[in-house]
N, C-alpha and C positions, 0 to 999 in steps of 0.2 A: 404175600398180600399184606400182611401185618407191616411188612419196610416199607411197600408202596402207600400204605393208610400213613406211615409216618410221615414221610417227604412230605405228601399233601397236604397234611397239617401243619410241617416243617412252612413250606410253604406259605400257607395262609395268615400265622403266627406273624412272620416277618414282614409281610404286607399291611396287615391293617391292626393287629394288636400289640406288637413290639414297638413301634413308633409313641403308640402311648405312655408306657414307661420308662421312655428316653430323655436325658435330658439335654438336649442340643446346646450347642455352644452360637446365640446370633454377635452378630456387630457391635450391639453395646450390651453384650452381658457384662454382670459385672459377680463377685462370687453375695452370697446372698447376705443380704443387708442384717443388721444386729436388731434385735429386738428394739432396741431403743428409740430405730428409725418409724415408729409406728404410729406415733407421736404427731410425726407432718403428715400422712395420713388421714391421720385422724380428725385433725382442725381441718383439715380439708376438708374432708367430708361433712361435718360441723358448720362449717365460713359458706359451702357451697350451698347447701339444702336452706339452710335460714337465710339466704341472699335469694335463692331460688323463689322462695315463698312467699317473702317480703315483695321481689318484684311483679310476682305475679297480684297476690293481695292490692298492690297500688293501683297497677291497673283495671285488676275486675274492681276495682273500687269507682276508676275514675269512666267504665263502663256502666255503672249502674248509675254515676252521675249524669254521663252523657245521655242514657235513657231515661232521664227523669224530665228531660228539656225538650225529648220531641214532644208536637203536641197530639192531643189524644186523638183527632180526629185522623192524624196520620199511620197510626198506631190500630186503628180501627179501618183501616183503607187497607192496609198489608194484608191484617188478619186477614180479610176479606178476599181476598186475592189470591192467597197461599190456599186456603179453602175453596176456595173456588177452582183454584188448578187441578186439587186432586180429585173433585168430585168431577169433575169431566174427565177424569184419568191419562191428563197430560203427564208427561216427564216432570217430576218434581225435580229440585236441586238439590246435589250431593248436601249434606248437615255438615255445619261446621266439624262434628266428631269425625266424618267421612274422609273430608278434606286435611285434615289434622294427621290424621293416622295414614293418609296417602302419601303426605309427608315424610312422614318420619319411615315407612316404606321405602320412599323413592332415596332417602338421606342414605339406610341400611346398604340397599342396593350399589349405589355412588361408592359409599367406602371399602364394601366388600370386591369391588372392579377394582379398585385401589390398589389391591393386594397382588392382582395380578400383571403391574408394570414392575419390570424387572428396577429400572433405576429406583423406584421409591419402596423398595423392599426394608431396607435398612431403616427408613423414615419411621416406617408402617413399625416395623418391630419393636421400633423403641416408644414411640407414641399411641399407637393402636392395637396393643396388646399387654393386656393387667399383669407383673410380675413381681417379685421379691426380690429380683436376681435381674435388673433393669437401671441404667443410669437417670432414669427417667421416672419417678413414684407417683407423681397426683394426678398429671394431665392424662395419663391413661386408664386412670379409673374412670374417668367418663367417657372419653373415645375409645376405649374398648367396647365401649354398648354397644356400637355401631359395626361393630366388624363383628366378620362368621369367617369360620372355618371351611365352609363347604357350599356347594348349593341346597344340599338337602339339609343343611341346618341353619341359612337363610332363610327356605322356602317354609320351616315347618315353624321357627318364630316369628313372621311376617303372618303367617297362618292366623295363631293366637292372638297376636296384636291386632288386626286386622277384627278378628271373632270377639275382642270385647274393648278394646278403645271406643267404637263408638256408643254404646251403652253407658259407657262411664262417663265418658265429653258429656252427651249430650244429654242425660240424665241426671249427673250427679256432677261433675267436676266442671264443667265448662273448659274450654281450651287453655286460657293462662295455667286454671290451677294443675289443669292435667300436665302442663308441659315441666312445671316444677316435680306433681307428684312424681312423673315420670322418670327423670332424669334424676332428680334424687333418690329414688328408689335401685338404680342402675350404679351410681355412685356408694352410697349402702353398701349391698350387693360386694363390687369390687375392694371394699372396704374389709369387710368379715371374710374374703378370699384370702387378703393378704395377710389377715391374722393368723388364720388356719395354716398358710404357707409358712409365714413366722413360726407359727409354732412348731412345726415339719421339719422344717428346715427344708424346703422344694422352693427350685426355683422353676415350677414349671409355669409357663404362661396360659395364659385364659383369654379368651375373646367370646363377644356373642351378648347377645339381648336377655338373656335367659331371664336375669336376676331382675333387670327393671319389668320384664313384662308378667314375671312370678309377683312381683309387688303391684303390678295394675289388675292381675288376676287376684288376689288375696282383697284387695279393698271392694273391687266390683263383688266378690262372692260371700262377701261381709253384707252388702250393701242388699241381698238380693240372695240367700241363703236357702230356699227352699225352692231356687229358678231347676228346672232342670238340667242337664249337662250330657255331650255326648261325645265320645273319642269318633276322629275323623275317620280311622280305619274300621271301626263296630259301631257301627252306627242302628244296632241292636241291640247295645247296650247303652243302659241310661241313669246316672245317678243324679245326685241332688248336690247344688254348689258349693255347700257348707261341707259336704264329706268328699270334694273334692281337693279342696286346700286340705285340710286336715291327711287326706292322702298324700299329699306331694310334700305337706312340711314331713309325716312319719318314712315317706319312702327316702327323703335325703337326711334325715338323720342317722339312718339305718346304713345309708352310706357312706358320710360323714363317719361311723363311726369303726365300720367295715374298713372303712381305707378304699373304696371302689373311687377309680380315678378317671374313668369315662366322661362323667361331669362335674360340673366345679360345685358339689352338691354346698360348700361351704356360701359360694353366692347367692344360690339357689332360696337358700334358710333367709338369708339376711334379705333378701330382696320379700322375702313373701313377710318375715315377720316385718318388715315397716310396711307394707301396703296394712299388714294388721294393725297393726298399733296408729299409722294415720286414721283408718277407718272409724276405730275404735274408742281415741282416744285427743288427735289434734286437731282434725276437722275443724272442730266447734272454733277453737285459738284463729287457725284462718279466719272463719265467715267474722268472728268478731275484729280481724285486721282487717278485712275487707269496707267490715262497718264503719271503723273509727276513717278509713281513709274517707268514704264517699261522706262525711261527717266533715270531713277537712278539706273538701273540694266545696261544700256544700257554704261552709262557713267562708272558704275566700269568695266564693259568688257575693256573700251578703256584704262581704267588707267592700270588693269592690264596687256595687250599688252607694256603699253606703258614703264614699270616697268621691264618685261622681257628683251625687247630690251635693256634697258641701261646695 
Protein backbone atom coordinates (compact mmCIF):
# COMPACT_ATOMS: atom_id res chain seq x y z
CA UNK A 1 0.00 0.00 0.00
CA UNK A 2 2.72 2.42 1.10
CA UNK A 3 4.56 1.49 -2.85
CA UNK A 4 1.24 1.99 -4.52
CA UNK A 5 0.73 5.64 -2.21
CA UNK A 6 4.23 6.27 -3.70
CA UNK A 7 3.85 5.75 -7.51
CA UNK A 8 0.74 7.90 -7.13
CA UNK A 9 2.53 10.62 -5.87
CA UNK A 10 5.39 9.50 -8.13
CA UNK A 11 2.98 10.30 -10.45
CA UNK A 12 1.34 13.31 -9.75
CA UNK A 13 4.80 15.08 -8.85
CA UNK A 14 5.77 14.57 -12.45
CA UNK A 15 2.76 15.86 -13.93
CA UNK A 16 1.93 19.09 -12.47
CA UNK A 17 4.84 19.98 -9.83
CA UNK A 18 8.21 18.92 -11.39
CA UNK A 19 7.64 21.02 -14.65
CA UNK A 20 7.68 23.89 -12.33
CA UNK A 21 11.09 23.69 -11.26
CA UNK A 22 12.44 22.89 -14.56
CA UNK A 23 14.35 24.86 -16.50
CA UNK A 24 13.56 24.17 -20.20
CA UNK A 25 15.92 25.01 -22.88
CA UNK A 26 13.31 27.18 -25.79
CA UNK A 27 14.58 28.55 -29.34
CA UNK A 28 16.06 31.71 -28.25
CA UNK A 29 17.39 30.91 -24.82
CA UNK A 30 20.37 32.28 -24.29
CA UNK A 31 22.53 31.32 -20.71
CA UNK A 32 21.30 34.08 -18.27
CA UNK A 33 22.30 37.62 -18.79
CA UNK A 34 25.00 39.47 -16.38
CA UNK A 35 23.75 41.86 -13.95
CA UNK A 36 24.92 44.66 -15.86
CA UNK A 37 22.19 44.06 -18.46
CA UNK A 38 19.64 45.41 -16.02
CA UNK A 39 20.47 48.69 -16.86
CA UNK A 40 18.28 48.55 -20.48
CA UNK A 41 15.58 47.19 -18.47
CA UNK A 42 15.40 49.53 -16.51
CA UNK A 43 15.36 52.89 -18.73
CA UNK A 44 12.91 50.89 -20.38
CA UNK A 45 10.83 50.79 -17.94
CA UNK A 46 11.54 54.43 -17.02
CA UNK A 47 11.23 55.89 -21.23
CA UNK A 48 8.06 53.54 -21.19
CA UNK A 49 5.73 54.68 -17.96
CA UNK A 50 6.81 58.66 -18.44
CA UNK A 51 6.04 58.31 -22.34
CA UNK A 52 2.88 56.30 -21.15
CA UNK A 53 1.67 59.13 -18.97
CA UNK A 54 2.78 62.08 -20.98
CA UNK A 55 0.62 60.57 -23.76
CA UNK A 56 -2.18 60.11 -21.97
CA UNK A 57 -1.95 63.51 -19.94
CA UNK A 58 -2.06 65.26 -23.55
CA UNK A 59 -4.97 63.83 -24.44
CA UNK A 60 -7.25 63.92 -21.25
CA UNK A 61 -5.92 67.34 -21.59
CA UNK A 62 -7.02 67.92 -25.13
CA UNK A 63 -10.54 66.07 -23.72
CA UNK A 64 -11.35 68.40 -21.28
CA UNK A 65 -10.52 71.04 -23.98
CA UNK A 66 -12.79 69.55 -26.50
CA UNK A 67 -15.42 69.61 -23.52
CA UNK A 68 -15.23 73.00 -22.86
CA UNK A 69 -16.43 74.02 -26.53
CA UNK A 70 -19.78 72.00 -26.53
CA UNK A 71 -22.32 74.30 -25.74
CA UNK A 72 -24.19 73.97 -22.44
CA UNK A 73 -27.48 73.57 -23.86
CA UNK A 74 -26.22 70.34 -25.46
CA UNK A 75 -24.67 69.10 -22.46
CA UNK A 76 -27.93 69.74 -20.67
CA UNK A 77 -29.98 67.68 -23.52
CA UNK A 78 -27.61 64.45 -22.96
CA UNK A 79 -27.81 64.79 -19.23
CA UNK A 80 -31.37 64.69 -19.84
CA UNK A 81 -31.56 61.71 -21.92
CA UNK A 82 -29.14 59.40 -20.30
CA UNK A 83 -31.60 59.99 -17.20
CA UNK A 84 -34.16 59.73 -18.73
CA UNK A 85 -33.19 56.25 -20.13
CA UNK A 86 -32.62 54.86 -16.90
CA UNK A 87 -35.64 55.99 -15.16
CA UNK A 88 -37.89 54.05 -17.59
CA UNK A 89 -35.40 51.10 -17.13
CA UNK A 90 -34.21 50.97 -20.65
CA UNK A 91 -30.84 49.17 -21.51
CA UNK A 92 -28.20 51.72 -20.56
CA UNK A 93 -24.78 51.68 -22.54
CA UNK A 94 -21.86 49.63 -21.52
CA UNK A 95 -19.36 52.84 -19.59
CA UNK A 96 -16.46 53.70 -21.15
CA UNK A 97 -14.72 51.60 -18.00
CA UNK A 98 -16.82 48.56 -19.42
CA UNK A 99 -15.82 48.93 -22.71
CA UNK A 100 -12.02 49.51 -21.84
CA UNK A 101 -11.63 46.58 -19.75
CA UNK A 102 -13.67 44.32 -22.58
CA UNK A 103 -10.77 45.42 -24.33
CA UNK A 104 -8.03 44.52 -22.89
CA UNK A 105 -10.06 41.06 -22.10
CA UNK A 106 -10.73 40.42 -25.77
CA UNK A 107 -6.68 41.74 -26.46
CA UNK A 108 -5.58 38.88 -23.28
CA UNK A 109 -7.77 36.32 -25.02
CA UNK A 110 -6.25 37.04 -28.79
CA UNK A 111 -2.64 36.45 -27.35
CA UNK A 112 -3.25 33.81 -25.12
CA UNK A 113 -4.85 31.68 -28.69
CA UNK A 114 -1.56 32.80 -29.94
CA UNK A 115 0.23 30.43 -27.95
CA UNK A 116 -1.51 27.75 -29.17
CA UNK A 117 -0.38 27.88 -33.21
CA UNK A 118 2.36 25.60 -33.36
CA UNK A 119 4.39 27.88 -36.20
CA UNK A 120 4.47 31.08 -33.84
CA UNK A 121 5.66 29.17 -30.76
CA UNK A 122 9.23 30.27 -31.06
CA UNK A 123 7.69 34.04 -31.84
CA UNK A 124 5.53 33.80 -28.71
CA UNK A 125 8.70 32.55 -26.49
CA UNK A 126 10.97 35.01 -27.38
CA UNK A 127 8.53 38.08 -27.29
CA UNK A 128 5.58 37.05 -25.17
CA UNK A 129 7.27 35.63 -22.32
CA UNK A 130 9.30 37.94 -19.27
CA UNK A 131 12.94 36.10 -19.03
CA UNK A 132 16.58 36.77 -17.95
CA UNK A 133 17.71 33.93 -19.96
CA UNK A 134 15.86 35.46 -23.45
CA UNK A 135 17.68 37.06 -26.58
CA UNK A 136 14.98 39.38 -26.38
CA UNK A 137 14.92 41.80 -22.68
CA UNK A 138 12.35 44.95 -23.10
CA UNK A 139 9.57 44.16 -25.69
CA UNK A 140 8.57 41.39 -23.35
CA UNK A 141 8.12 43.06 -20.46
CA UNK A 142 5.02 44.49 -21.72
CA UNK A 143 3.77 41.58 -23.92
CA UNK A 144 4.05 39.31 -21.40
CA UNK A 145 0.98 41.04 -19.76
CA UNK A 146 -0.94 39.71 -22.33
CA UNK A 147 -0.17 36.16 -22.28
CA UNK A 148 -1.36 33.23 -19.69
CA UNK A 149 -0.28 29.99 -19.11
CA UNK A 150 -3.60 28.29 -18.95
CA UNK A 151 -7.29 28.77 -19.12
CA UNK A 152 -7.79 28.78 -15.67
CA UNK A 153 -5.19 31.54 -15.12
CA UNK A 154 -6.69 33.57 -17.90
CA UNK A 155 -10.10 33.07 -16.69
CA UNK A 156 -9.28 33.99 -13.08
CA UNK A 157 -7.19 37.53 -14.03
CA UNK A 158 -9.77 38.56 -16.57
CA UNK A 159 -12.10 37.84 -13.52
CA UNK A 160 -10.20 40.64 -11.44
CA UNK A 161 -9.78 42.95 -14.13
CA UNK A 162 -13.00 42.69 -15.12
CA UNK A 163 -14.15 43.20 -10.91
CA UNK A 164 -12.38 46.49 -10.81
CA UNK A 165 -11.21 48.14 -14.06
CA UNK A 166 -14.44 49.51 -14.20
CA UNK A 167 -14.65 51.36 -10.74
CA UNK A 168 -11.23 52.79 -11.34
CA UNK A 169 -12.05 54.01 -15.36
CA UNK A 170 -14.93 55.43 -14.55
CA UNK A 171 -14.48 56.72 -11.05
CA UNK A 172 -11.07 57.77 -10.81
CA UNK A 173 -8.69 57.23 -13.78
CA UNK A 174 -10.67 57.73 -16.88
CA UNK A 175 -9.69 55.63 -19.88
CA UNK A 176 -6.28 57.38 -21.27
CA UNK A 177 -4.87 57.49 -17.63
CA UNK A 178 -6.07 54.07 -16.89
CA UNK A 179 -4.39 52.59 -20.06
CA UNK A 180 -0.95 54.20 -19.03
CA UNK A 181 -1.57 53.41 -15.29
CA UNK A 182 -2.19 49.91 -16.61
CA UNK A 183 0.41 48.95 -18.76
CA UNK A 184 2.93 50.63 -16.69
CA UNK A 185 2.06 48.96 -13.81
CA UNK A 186 2.46 45.60 -15.94
CA UNK A 187 5.92 46.77 -17.31
CA UNK A 188 7.03 47.58 -13.40
CA UNK A 189 5.85 44.44 -12.48
CA UNK A 190 8.08 42.47 -15.35
CA UNK A 191 10.75 44.93 -14.28
CA UNK A 192 11.25 43.72 -10.37
CA UNK A 193 10.81 40.03 -11.92
CA UNK A 194 13.97 40.30 -13.70
CA UNK A 195 15.75 41.77 -10.83
CA UNK A 196 14.82 39.01 -8.61
CA UNK A 197 15.79 36.60 -11.50
CA UNK A 198 19.16 38.53 -11.86
CA UNK A 199 19.58 38.11 -8.52
CA UNK A 200 18.73 34.10 -8.70
CA UNK A 201 20.45 33.59 -11.35
CA UNK A 202 16.89 31.72 -12.99
CA UNK A 203 16.23 31.76 -16.06
CA UNK A 204 12.74 30.79 -15.56
CA UNK A 205 10.15 32.65 -17.73
CA UNK A 206 6.92 34.40 -16.57
CA UNK A 207 3.74 35.31 -18.39
CA UNK A 208 0.40 36.58 -17.26
CA UNK A 209 -1.54 39.93 -16.20
CA UNK A 210 -0.86 39.36 -12.57
CA UNK A 211 1.39 42.22 -11.83
CA UNK A 212 -0.40 45.05 -13.83
CA UNK A 213 -3.75 43.96 -12.50
CA UNK A 214 -2.08 43.80 -8.63
CA UNK A 215 -1.21 47.47 -9.45
CA UNK A 216 -4.90 48.44 -10.68
CA UNK A 217 -6.03 46.54 -7.48
CA UNK A 218 -3.63 48.41 -5.13
CA UNK A 219 -4.44 51.97 -6.37
CA UNK A 220 -8.47 51.28 -6.77
CA UNK A 221 -8.06 49.89 -2.84
CA UNK A 222 -6.20 52.91 -1.86
CA UNK A 223 -8.70 54.86 -3.56
CA UNK A 224 -11.72 53.22 -1.63
CA UNK A 225 -10.06 51.45 1.60
CA UNK A 226 -12.90 50.62 3.70
CA UNK A 227 -15.10 49.30 0.20
CA UNK A 228 -15.75 45.83 1.11
CA UNK A 229 -14.23 42.72 -0.68
CA UNK A 230 -15.00 39.27 -1.36
CA UNK A 231 -13.19 36.02 -2.76
CA UNK A 232 -15.18 34.46 -5.71
CA UNK A 233 -15.10 30.94 -4.19
CA UNK A 234 -16.25 32.22 -0.19
CA UNK A 235 -18.34 34.47 -0.83
CA UNK A 236 -19.11 34.19 3.00
CA UNK A 237 -16.38 35.66 3.63
CA UNK A 238 -15.81 39.37 3.52
CA UNK A 239 -12.92 41.79 4.27
CA UNK A 240 -12.28 45.37 3.85
CA UNK A 241 -10.02 46.64 0.74
CA UNK A 242 -7.32 48.22 2.57
CA UNK A 243 -6.45 44.66 4.47
CA UNK A 244 -6.74 43.14 1.21
CA UNK A 245 -3.69 44.74 -0.51
CA UNK A 246 -1.80 44.74 2.66
CA UNK A 247 -2.57 40.80 2.35
CA UNK A 248 -1.42 40.02 -0.88
CA UNK A 249 1.78 42.47 -0.73
CA UNK A 250 2.51 40.28 3.06
CA UNK A 251 1.55 36.86 1.42
CA UNK A 252 4.25 37.59 -1.69
CA UNK A 253 6.78 38.73 0.41
CA UNK A 254 6.63 35.72 2.51
CA UNK A 255 7.06 34.12 -0.78
CA UNK A 256 9.44 36.04 -2.30
CA UNK A 257 11.44 35.17 0.53
CA UNK A 258 10.53 31.40 1.07
CA UNK A 259 11.68 30.84 -2.50
CA UNK A 260 7.96 29.46 -3.52
CA UNK A 261 8.17 29.54 -7.28
CA UNK A 262 4.29 28.85 -8.30
CA UNK A 263 4.17 32.74 -8.84
CA UNK A 264 6.20 35.29 -9.90
CA UNK A 265 5.59 36.75 -6.38
CA UNK A 266 8.60 39.27 -7.30
CA UNK A 267 6.05 40.90 -9.98
CA UNK A 268 3.36 40.60 -7.93
CA UNK A 269 5.26 43.22 -5.28
CA UNK A 270 6.19 45.45 -7.84
CA UNK A 271 3.04 45.78 -9.68
CA UNK A 272 0.92 46.42 -6.40
CA UNK A 273 3.66 48.76 -4.90
CA UNK A 274 3.36 51.28 -7.88
CA UNK A 275 -0.38 51.06 -8.19
CA UNK A 276 0.66 52.29 -4.33
CA UNK A 277 2.89 54.75 -4.81
CA UNK A 278 0.63 56.20 -8.14
CA UNK A 279 -2.15 56.31 -5.78
CA UNK A 280 -0.50 57.91 -3.12
CA UNK A 281 1.96 59.88 -4.36
CA UNK A 282 1.95 60.96 -8.54
CA UNK A 283 -1.66 61.25 -9.27
CA UNK A 284 -1.62 64.69 -8.27
CA UNK A 285 1.91 65.25 -11.04
CA UNK A 286 -0.70 63.78 -13.68
CA UNK A 287 -4.06 65.91 -13.06
CA UNK A 288 -1.35 68.90 -12.92
CA UNK A 289 0.04 67.65 -16.60
CA UNK A 290 -3.24 67.23 -17.75
CA UNK A 291 -3.91 71.00 -16.46
CA UNK A 292 -0.82 72.64 -17.96
CA UNK A 293 -1.87 70.76 -21.35
CA UNK A 294 -5.65 71.75 -21.63
CA UNK A 295 -3.91 75.46 -20.51
CA UNK A 296 -1.80 74.95 -23.88
CA UNK A 297 -4.61 74.03 -26.12
CA UNK A 298 -6.71 76.70 -24.44
CA UNK A 299 -3.89 79.28 -25.14
CA UNK A 300 -3.41 78.24 -28.99
CA UNK A 301 -7.43 78.71 -29.37
CA UNK A 302 -6.79 82.46 -28.26
CA UNK A 303 -3.70 82.90 -30.41
CA UNK A 304 -5.40 81.60 -33.14
CA UNK A 305 -8.55 84.13 -32.62
CA UNK A 306 -6.06 86.38 -32.09
CA UNK A 307 -4.14 85.84 -35.68
CA UNK A 308 -7.48 85.86 -37.57
CA UNK A 309 -8.54 89.16 -36.33
CA UNK A 310 -5.37 90.93 -37.40
Amino acid sequence: MLFADRQIMGQIYSRWAEPLFQHPVYPDSIPVRPHSHLWKAGIFSAVFTVGAFSVAALYDGYLAYDALRVPAGELIRNFYKQTRRIAQDQEVELTPGMKCALSLILANCVVTALWKVPQLQAFMWRYFSNSYASKSLCSPMLLSVFSHSSLIHLGLNMYVLWSFSGVAIDKFLGVPQFIAMYASAGVVASFTSLIHKSSIRSPIRAVGASGAILGLLAYTCSKIPEARLQIVFLPFFDFSAQSAILGVILFDVIGLIAGFRLFDHAAHLGGALFGLAYAHLAEEYYRDMVDDNLKMFVESEKEEERKKKK
